[in-house]
N, C-alpha and C positions, 0 to 999 in steps of 0.2 A: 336424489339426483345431485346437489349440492355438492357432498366430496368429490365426485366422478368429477365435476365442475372444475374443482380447485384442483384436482390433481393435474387433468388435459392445461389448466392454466399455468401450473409451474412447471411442466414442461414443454410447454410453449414454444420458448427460445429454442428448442432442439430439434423441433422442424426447420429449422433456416443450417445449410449442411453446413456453410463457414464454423458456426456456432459451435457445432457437434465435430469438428477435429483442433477449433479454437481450445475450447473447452480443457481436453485431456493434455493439448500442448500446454496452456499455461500451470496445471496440474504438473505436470511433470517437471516445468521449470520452476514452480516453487520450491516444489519438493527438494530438484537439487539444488538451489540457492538456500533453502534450509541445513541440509547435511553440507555442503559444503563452507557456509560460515561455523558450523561446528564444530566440523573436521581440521578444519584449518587456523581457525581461535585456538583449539585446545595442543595443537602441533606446536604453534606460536609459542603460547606458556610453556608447557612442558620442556621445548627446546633449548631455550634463553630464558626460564627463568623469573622473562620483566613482564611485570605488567604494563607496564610504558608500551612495550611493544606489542601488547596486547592491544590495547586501545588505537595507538599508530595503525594496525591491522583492520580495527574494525571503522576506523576513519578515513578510511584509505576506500571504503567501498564504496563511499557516500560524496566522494569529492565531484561527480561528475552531473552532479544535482542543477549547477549553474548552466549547463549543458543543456541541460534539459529542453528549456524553451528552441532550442535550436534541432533537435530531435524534431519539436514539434514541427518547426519549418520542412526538417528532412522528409517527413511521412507525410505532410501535404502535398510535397512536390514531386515523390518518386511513390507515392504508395503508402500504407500504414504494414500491411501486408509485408511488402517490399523491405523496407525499414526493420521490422520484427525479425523475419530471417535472418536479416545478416547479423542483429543483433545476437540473436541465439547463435547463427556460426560460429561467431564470438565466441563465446562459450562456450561450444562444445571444443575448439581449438584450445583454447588456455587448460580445460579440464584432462585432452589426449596428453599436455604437456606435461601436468601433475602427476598422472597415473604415468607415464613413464618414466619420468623423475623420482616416483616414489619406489618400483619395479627395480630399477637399475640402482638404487641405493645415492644416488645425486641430489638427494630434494635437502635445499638449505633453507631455515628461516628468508634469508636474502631474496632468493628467487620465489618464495613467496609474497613477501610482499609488493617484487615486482610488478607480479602476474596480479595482486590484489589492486594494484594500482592501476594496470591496464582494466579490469573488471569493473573500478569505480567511476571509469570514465563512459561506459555503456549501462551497466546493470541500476542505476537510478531512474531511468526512462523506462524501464521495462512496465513498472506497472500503468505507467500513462498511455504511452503504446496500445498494450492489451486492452485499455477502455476505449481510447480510437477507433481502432478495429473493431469493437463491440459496436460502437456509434455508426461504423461506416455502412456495418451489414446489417444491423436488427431495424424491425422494422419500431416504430414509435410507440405502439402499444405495448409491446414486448420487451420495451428497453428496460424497467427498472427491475423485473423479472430476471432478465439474462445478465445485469450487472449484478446482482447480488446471487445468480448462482456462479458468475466470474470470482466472485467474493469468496465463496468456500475454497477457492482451491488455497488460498493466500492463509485463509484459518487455520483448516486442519495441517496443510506443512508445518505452521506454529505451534500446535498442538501437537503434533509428533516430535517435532523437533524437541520442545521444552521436558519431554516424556523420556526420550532416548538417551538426550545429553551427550558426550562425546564417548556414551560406552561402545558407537558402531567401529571405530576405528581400532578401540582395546576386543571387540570380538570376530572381524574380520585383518585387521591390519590394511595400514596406508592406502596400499596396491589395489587390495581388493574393496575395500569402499569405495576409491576411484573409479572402480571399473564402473558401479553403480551410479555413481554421477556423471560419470560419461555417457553412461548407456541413458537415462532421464534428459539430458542434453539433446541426444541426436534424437530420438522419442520424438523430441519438442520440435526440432529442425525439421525434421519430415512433415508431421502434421502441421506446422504452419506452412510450410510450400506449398501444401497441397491443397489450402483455404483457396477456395472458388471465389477471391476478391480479383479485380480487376490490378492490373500491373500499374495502371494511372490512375490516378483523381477520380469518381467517378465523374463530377461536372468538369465535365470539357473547356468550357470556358476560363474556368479557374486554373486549369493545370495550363492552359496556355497562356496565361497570364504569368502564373508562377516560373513558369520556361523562360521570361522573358526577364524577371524583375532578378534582383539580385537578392540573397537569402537574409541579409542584413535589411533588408526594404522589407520585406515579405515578415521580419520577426518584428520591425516597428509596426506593420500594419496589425501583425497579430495585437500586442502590448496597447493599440490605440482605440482596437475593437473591444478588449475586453473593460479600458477605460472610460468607454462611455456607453458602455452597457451596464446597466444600472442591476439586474438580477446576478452577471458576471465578476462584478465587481464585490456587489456585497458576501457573494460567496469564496472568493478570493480571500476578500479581509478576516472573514469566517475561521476560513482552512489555516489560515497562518495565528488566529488567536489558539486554534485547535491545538495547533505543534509546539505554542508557545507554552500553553499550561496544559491541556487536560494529556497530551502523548506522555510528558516526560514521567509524569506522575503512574500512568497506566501502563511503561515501558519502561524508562530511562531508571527510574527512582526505586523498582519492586526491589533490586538484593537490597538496598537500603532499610526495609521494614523488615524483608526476612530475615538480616541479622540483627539491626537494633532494637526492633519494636516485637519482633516474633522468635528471637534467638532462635535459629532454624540453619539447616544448612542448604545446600545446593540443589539438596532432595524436596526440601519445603520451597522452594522458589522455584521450581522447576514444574509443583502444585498451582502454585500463585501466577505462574504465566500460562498454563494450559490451562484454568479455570476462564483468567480471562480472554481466552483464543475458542474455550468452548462457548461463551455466551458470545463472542461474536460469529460465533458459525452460528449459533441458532437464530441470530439477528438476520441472517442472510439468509437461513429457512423461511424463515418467517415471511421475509419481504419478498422471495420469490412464488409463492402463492399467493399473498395477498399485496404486492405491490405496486398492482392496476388499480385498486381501488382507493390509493391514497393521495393525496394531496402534495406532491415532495417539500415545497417549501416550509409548510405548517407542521409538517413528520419532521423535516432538519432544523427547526427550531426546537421543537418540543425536546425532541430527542439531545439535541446539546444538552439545553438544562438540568433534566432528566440526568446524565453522565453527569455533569458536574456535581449535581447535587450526591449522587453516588460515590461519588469519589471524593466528598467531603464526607458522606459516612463511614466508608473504608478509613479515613485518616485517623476517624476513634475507635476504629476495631482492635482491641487488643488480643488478640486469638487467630490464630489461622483457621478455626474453624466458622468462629464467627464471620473473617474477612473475605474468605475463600465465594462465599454463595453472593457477597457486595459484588466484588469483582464478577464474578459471571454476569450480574446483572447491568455491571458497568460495562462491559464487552458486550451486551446487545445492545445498548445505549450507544457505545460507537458504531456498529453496524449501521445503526437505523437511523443515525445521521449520513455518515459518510456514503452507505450507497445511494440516497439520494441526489446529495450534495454531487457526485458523478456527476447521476441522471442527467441531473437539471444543464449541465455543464456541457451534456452530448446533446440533447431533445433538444434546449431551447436556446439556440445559438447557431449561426450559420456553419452549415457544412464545411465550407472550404476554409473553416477556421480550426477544423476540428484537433486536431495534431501540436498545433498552437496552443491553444486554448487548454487542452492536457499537459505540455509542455511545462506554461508557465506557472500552471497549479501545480506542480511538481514543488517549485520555486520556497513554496510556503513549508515542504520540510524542512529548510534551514530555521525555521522558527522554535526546532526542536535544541539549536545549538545556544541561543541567548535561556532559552529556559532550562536548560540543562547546567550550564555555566552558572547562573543567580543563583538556582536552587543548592549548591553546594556550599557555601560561604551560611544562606540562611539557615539551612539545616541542621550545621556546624554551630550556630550562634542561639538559634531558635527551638532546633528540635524536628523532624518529622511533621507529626501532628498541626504544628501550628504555620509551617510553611506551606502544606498542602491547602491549609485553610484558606491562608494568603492567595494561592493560586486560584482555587478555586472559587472564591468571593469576588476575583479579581475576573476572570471568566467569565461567573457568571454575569457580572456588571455590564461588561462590552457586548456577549451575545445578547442582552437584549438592547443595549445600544442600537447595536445591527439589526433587531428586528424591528426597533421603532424608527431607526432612521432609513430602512428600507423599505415601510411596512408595506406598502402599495403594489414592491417587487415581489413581496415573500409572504405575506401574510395573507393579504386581499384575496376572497377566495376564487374572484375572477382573475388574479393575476396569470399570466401567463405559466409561472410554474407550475399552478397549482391545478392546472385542466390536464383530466383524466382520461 
């Protein structure tokens, strides 16, 4: 009886109907937010040549991160629901423009990065968004279940994505891979309209409050809430020591081994980021059957250290064969922190926060940009191996900073996070 148990348990979230057209829309929007940074990276190179403007391109997606927290405002005040849609409109707009552009022979470097640059000022909210939603309609028991099957859809895009590489555009051509991101676009637009959430707020109180106050008031109140909340905060500090060291290294850093540590090409690092996109999908199987029965805060510590400590042994793998199964096991070790670390952020926190409070955890991927930028100089001067060390000793140090200087918030098994 047991299995029958856990199976009716990890599909849980799919009795609440929002969940069950949430679900295949955010699916469908990774997917095309996977194929078309591929699609449009490898147009970039190939056209002009620069890698300069290669990077410009993929910087240009991430610009509207600062944004974010005010997103969070927008989706308190009008909806999360609300706010999701038009964001995807977004997108399937900018996407009819490329696929005609591409069709009619008009598509310039130029005009991409325009439209890249309209895209970076919306698509950094999208995955804050899609957990809002999560929070507004699942019910408590169910939450960390239905975030971490929210979770697969963001993996396996990565995992396809790193598999395919930019050969869909060398076997269908410009036009017609558009059509396919267009078509995943509107997919996404339909089934979210059609989520059975409520057009306002659901607490009434709040949405007439927020009617009233101005969205600059409404983003200090968020910022003040999440300040003196003491669970919000330590996990704030968390998420940005996360983006500081353990992302760049797990993201930012892999062609860097694959060519100097693993002399490999694009084929071996294309290995090395679908390993570690596969063990974070099993991290998000995992926790979606059994993540009623855990503890979040004491899971999002353990699991930090756990990653670091793995990705300090990935730094001495000299082999791809060796490194390749480290990384899978570093990629569930991000799962099984980060969908927590959500959790805790939707479950244990006022509702009428809730848009906010995703918002400005968004804030914390800029932490991606100071570790991205050091690690290049030390690499240069140090090596690989020995800068990963740095990072990750340096990691490790602060995450348990944060679990002793918050232990009461995250650790204590009566703490509020950690009720089941």
């Amino acid at each position: 009886m047991a299995p029958q148990f856990s199976r009716v348990s990890a599909l849980a979230p799919f009795q609440i109907r929002s969940f069950r057209l949430q679900w295949p829309a955010d699916l469908a929007t990774s997917w095309a937010f996977e194929m078309e940074t591929l699609i449009l990276g490898w147009y970039v190179l190939v056209e002009t040549g620069s890698v300069l403007l290669l990077t410009v391109y993929a910087s240009l997606l991430y610009v509207g991160t600062l944004l974010a927290p005010m997103f969070g405002v927008a989706g308190d005040r009008i909806g999360h629901r609300n706010l999701l849609s038009a964001m995807r409109a977004v997108y399937a707009v900018q996407a009819v423009t490329l696929m005609v552009l591409a069709y009619t022979g008009a598509l310039d470097p130029v005009y991409v990065l325009a439209i890249a640059a309209v895209m970076g000022m919306v698509r950094p909210s999208d995955i804050g968004m899609r957990a809002a939603l999560v929070g507004e309609t699942m019910p408590r028991e169910h939450l960390i279940g239905a975030m971490s099957i929210q979770r697969t859809t963001q993996d396996s895009a990565r995992i396809v994505g790193a598999l395919t590489g930019a050969g869909l555009v060398a076997a269908l051509g410009m036009g017609a891979a558009y059509v396919m991101v267009t078509s995943l676009y509107a997919i996404s637009l339909v089934l979210t309209l059609r989520s059975a959430v409520s057009a306002r707020p659901a607490n009434a109180k709040a949405a007439h409050s927020t009617a009233r106050s101005s969205p600059w008031r409404d983003l200090k109140a968020g910022l003040a809430y999440v300040r003196t909340t003491p669970h919000l905060l330590a996990v704030m500090c968390l998420a940005f020591l996360l983006n500081l060291t353990a992302f760049p290294l797990i993201n930012g850093l892999l062609p860097v081994v694959a060519k100097q540590i693993y002399h490999s090409d694009q084929t071996g690092l294309g290995y090395m980021v679908a390993g570690a996109a596969f063990g974070a999908l099993l991290g998000s199987i995992i926790l979606s059957r059994h993540g009623s029965a855990i503890r979040s805060g004491r899971l999002m510590l353990i699991a930090c250290v756990m990653w670091f400590v793995l990705l300090l042994v990935f730094a001495r793998m000299p082999h791809p064969a060796l490194g390749i199964p480290v990384l899978v096991l570093a990629g569930s070790m991000q799962s099984l922190s980060m969908i927590p670390m959500s959790a805790m952020l939707l479950r244990n926190s006022d509702e009428q926060f809730r848009g906010r409070i995703m918002g400005i955890r968004m804030l914390a991927i800029y932490g991606n940009v100071p570790g991205l930028l050091i690690s290049g100089p030390l690499i240069a001067r140090f090596g690989y191996p020995a800068t990963a060390t740095f990072y990750c000793l340096f990691g490790l140090a602060f995450t348990l900073f944060i679990a002793v200087r918050w232990r009461d918030h995250l650790w204590r098994p009566a703490a509020l996070v950690n009720t089941r």
